[in-house]
N, C-alpha and C positions, 0 to 999 in steps of 0.2 A: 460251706456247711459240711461240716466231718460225719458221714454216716458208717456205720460197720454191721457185718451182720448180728443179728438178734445175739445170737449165741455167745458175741463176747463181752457182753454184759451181763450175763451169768454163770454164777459158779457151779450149781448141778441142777437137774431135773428129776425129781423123785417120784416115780411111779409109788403111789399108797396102796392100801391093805385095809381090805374089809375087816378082820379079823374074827374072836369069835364072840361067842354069849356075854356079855358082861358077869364075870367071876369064873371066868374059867380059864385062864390067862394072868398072868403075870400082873398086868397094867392095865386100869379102866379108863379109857379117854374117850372123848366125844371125836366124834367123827366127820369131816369135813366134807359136804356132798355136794353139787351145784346145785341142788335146793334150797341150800344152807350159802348161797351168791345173794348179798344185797345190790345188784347190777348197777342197779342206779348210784349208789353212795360209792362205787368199786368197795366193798368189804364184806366180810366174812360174818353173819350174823350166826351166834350159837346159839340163840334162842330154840331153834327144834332140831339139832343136830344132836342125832342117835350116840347111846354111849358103846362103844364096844371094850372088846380085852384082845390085849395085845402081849404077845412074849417080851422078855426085855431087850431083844437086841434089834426088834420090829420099832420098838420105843426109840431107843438110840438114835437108830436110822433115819426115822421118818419125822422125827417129833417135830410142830411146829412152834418158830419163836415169831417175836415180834419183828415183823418188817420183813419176812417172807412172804410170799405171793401163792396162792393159791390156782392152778390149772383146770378147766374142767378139756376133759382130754377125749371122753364119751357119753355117748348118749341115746335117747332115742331117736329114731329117724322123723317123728315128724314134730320135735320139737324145734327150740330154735338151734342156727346152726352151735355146734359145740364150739372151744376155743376162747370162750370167755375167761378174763383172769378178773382175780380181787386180792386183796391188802388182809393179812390178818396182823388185828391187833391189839391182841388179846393175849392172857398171860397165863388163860388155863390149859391143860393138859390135853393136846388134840393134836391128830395126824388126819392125813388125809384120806376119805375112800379109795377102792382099787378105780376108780370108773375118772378119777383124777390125778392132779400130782403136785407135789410141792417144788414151789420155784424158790430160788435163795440166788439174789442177787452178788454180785461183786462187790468188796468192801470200799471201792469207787464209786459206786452206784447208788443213788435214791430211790429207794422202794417208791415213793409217792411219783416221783417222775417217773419210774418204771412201769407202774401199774398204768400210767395214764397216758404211755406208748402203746401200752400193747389195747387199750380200749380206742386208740386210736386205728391198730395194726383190724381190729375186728370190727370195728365201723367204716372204714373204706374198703373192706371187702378181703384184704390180703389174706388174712384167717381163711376166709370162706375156699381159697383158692387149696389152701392145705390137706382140705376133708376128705377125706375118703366114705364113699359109702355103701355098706354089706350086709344085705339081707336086715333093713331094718334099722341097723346102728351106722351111726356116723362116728369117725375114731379121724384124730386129729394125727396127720402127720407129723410128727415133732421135730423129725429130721431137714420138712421141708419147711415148717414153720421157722426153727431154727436160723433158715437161711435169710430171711425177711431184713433188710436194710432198716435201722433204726437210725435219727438222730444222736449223736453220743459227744457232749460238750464236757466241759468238765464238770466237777462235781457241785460246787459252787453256782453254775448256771443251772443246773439241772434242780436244785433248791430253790432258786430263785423261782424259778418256771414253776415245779411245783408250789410253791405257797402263792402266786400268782393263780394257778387256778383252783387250791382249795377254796381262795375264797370267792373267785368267780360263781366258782360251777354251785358253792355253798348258798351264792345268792338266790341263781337260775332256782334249784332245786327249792328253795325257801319259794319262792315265786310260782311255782310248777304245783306246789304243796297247797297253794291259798288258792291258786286254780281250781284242785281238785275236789276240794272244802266247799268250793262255791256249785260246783257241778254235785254233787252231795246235797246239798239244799236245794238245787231244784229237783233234783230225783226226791225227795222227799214232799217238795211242795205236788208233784205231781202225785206220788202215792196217795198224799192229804187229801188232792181235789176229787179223788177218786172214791175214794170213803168216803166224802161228801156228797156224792153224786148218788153215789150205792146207799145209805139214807136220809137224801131229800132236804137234807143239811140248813139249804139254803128257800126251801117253797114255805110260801105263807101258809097260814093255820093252827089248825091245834095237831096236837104232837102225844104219841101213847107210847108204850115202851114194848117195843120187837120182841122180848123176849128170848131175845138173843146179846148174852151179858158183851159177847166182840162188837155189838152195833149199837144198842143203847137205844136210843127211841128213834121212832120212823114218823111220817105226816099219818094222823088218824086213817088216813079213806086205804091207807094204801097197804092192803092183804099181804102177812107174811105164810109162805105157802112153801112147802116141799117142793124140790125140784122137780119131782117127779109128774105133780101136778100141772106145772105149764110147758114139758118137756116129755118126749119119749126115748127112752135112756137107755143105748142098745151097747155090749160090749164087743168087740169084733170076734173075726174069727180065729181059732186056735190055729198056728200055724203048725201044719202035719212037713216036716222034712222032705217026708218020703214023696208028699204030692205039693211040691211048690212048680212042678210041670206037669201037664197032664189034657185032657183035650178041651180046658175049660180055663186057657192060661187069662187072670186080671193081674195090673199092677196093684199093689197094695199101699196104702200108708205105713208106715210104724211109727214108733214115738219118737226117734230123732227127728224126722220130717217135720214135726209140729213144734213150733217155738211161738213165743209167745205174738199173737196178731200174725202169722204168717205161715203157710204151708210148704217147705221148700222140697218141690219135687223133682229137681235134679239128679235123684240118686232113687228110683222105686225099684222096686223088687215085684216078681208075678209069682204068685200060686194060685193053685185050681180048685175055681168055685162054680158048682155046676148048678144050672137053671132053676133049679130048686133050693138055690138058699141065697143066690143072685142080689135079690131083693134084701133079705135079712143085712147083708154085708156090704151094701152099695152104700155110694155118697149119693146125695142131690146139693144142689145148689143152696148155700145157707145153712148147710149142717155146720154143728159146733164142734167140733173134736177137742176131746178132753182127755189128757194123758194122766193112763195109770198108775207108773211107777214114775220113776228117773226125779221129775218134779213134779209132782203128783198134782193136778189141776190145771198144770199149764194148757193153755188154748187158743184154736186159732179158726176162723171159719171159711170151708172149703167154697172158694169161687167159681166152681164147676168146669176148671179149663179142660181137665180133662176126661175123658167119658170114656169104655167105664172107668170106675176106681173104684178101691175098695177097701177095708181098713183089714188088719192087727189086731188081736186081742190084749193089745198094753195100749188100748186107745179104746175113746165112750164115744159112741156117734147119740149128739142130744139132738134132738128133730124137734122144733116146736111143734107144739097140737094148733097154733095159729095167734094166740092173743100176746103173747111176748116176744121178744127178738132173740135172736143167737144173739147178740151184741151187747144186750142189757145183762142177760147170764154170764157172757164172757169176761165182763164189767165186775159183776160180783162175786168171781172165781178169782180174778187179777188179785181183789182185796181180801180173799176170805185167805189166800196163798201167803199175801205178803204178812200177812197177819198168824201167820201159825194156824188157821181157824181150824183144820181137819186134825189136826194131833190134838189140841186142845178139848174140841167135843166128844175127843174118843179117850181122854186121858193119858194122850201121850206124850212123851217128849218129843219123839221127830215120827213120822209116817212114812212107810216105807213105798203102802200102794195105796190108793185110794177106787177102795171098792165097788161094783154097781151099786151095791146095795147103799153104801154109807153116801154116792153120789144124787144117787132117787130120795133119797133121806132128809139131804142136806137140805136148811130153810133159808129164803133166803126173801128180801121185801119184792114184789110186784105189783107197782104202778099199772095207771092203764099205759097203753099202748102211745098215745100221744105223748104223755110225759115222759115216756123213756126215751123218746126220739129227742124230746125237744131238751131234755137232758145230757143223752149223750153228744147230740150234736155240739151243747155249749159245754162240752168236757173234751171234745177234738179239740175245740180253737183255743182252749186254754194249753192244751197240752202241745200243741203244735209251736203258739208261743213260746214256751217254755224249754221246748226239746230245743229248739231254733237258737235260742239263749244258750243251750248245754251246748253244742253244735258249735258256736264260734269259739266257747270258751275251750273246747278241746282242739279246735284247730289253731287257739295261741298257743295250748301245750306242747302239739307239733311242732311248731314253728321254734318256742325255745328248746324245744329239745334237738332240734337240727342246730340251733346255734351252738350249744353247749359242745354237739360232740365236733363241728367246724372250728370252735374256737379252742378244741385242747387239739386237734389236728396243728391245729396250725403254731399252737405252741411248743407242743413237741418234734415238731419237723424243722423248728429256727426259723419257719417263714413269719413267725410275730413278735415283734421287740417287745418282752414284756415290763421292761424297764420305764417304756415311754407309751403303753395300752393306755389306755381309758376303758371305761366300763363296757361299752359297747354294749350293752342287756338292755334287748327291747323291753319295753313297758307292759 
């Protein structure tokens, strides 16, 4: 098996250029970013790659043609690692960002079997070994990348091998796609069950209309009331800079902490809440916490592990007054969220924060107390079903995506006759 280093299967590495405003420059081209990385398909998507202006001899230099290769060479540090390449191939006018670079292979070399070494070279880790990282950015050795031992057969085999796994990895990925399609329809069937649950969808009786044109009609007995009414609806404390230490130190929530169903308190922060507002700012056990901004309603209910705690004012502490659950409200914030409900009743298009006020406001149906149990409880076992369902079908996604990238490793290294392959794609 003839291997040689990276670098002599290419003829330059072109550091790119942001350039400047579109019309202020010579030449207007779209701009090549690792945002603009279809990862999975290895190609260059210009669908949202910015247009800049570029001098002409920046053009000259940099311009991308068909069957160049694209570098991502930088980046942020807690993204993935950098060192990703892709295939462009496309015919309009575009260079690469300065944070990348364009690859141009040898006029021996298959761009398709090149790109699908180096996603080889970044899936067993060798890239990873290349990075350097400063203050935040990760910046790709290219010198030591460069040095990286590739399979290198002739041109002929290296064709072969490529149309060998365009249409493998074409299958896997069609297969990975129907996967995700189906994982899609139970996330919807569970959003469905939930609307259902949140009006009564499924209880016998007569039926009157909420008054609420996102919910449609609800079971006659069952009161649609402001939140405010079965809930008391406190926003937290303002946090003061100056006194997040001081002789009265509590940990606090914020609204990263609160995702949806669960409070991850791995990461709290303290400031000083003194005996007299203690109460105002405390959790208890069964409080709702409801996020102000970021995703406005998301929620999740505080299990009391730790004592004290204390919330953020970009989070709603709802305390029931006693006849409804934090879980029944948590239930019809999940739907009023997925549903746009707080822009819409406010005439919006998207909602930035969601207010006390417009939170106390919000109406929303409340059953008795029995039927929301016996409700939610048959809205867990459905969902539990279902997620379990999603759950496997994303652990086949893994599983062919571990094949995909084993099985172009191993085509570009000569350890697979692709001559005499069969399909090998799980089901």
């Amino acid at each position: 098996m003839r291997t040689v280093p990276l670098r002599r299967l290419l003829a330059s590495v072109d550091n790119g250029a942001w350039g400047d405003e579109p019309g202020e420059s010579d030449v207007d081209v779209q701009c090549v970013r690792a945002a603009d990385f279809d990862f999975d398909a290895l190609r260059v998507d210009l669908g949202g790659a910015p247009v800049r202006g570029v001098d002409q001899r920046t053009w000259s230099r940099l311009r991308l043609r068909r069957g160049d290769l694209v570098l991502e060479k930088s980046g942020g540090g807690d993204l993935a690692p950098v060192g990703r390449v892709v295939l462009y191939q496309d015919d309009s006018p575009a260079i690469t960002s300065n944070f990348a670079a364009r690859v141009v292979p040898q006029p021996w070399v298959d761009s398709r079997f090149l790109v699908y070494s180096l996603r080889s070279l970044y899936d067993r880790g060798v890239t990873l070994q290349c990075i350097k990282q400063t203050t935040g950015i990760q910046n790709l050795d290219t010198g030591h990348w460069l040095k990286a031992k590739v399979f290198a057969p002739k041109i002929e085999e290296q064709r072969r091998i490529a149309d060998f796994l365009d249409d493998r990895v074409a299958r896997i990925d069609r297969i990975v796609a129907a996967r995700r399609g189906q994982i899609a329809s139970l996330q919807s069937r569970v959003a469905r069950r939930s609307f259902e649950t949140v009006a009564g969808f499924n209880e016998r009786g007569e039926r009157r209309a909420s008054g609420l044109g996102w919910l449609g009609s609800v079971p006659a007995d069952w009161p649609v009331l402001p939140v405010s009414a079965e809930f008391v609806v406190e926003l937290g404390k303002m946090l003061d800079e100056k006194r997040q230490s001081g002789e009265h130190p509590v940990p606090y929530l914020r609204n990263a902490n609160v995702q949806w169903d669960r409070v991850d308190t791995s990461d709290l922060k303290y400031m000083d809440i003194g005996p007299g507002e203690f109460e105002r700012f405390s959790l208890w056990p069964g409080d709702l916490l409801v996020c102000e901004g970021g995703q406005p309603g998301r929620s999740a209910i505080w299990d009391g592990s730790i004592t004290p705690l204390a919330y953020q004012k970009a989070l709603h502490r709802a305390r029931s007054r006693g006849h409804t659950r934090s879980s029944w409200l948590l239930e019809c914030l999940r739907v009023a969220v997925s549903m746009n409900v707080f822009a819409i009743e406010n005439g919006q298009t998207t909602i930035g924060h969601l207010t006390n006020e417009q939170l106390r406001g919000q109406r929303f149906p409340f059953p008795d107390p029995e039927v929301q149990d016996r409700l939610l409880s048959e809205l867990a076992a459905s969902r539990s079903a279902t997620l379990q369902i999603a759950l496997e079908i994303d652990r086949s996604i893994d599983l062919l995506t571990e094949y995909k990238s084993s099985l172009v490793t191993a085509a570009v290294t000569g350890e697979l006759d692709v001559t005499t392959a069969g399909s090998g794609i799980p089901g």
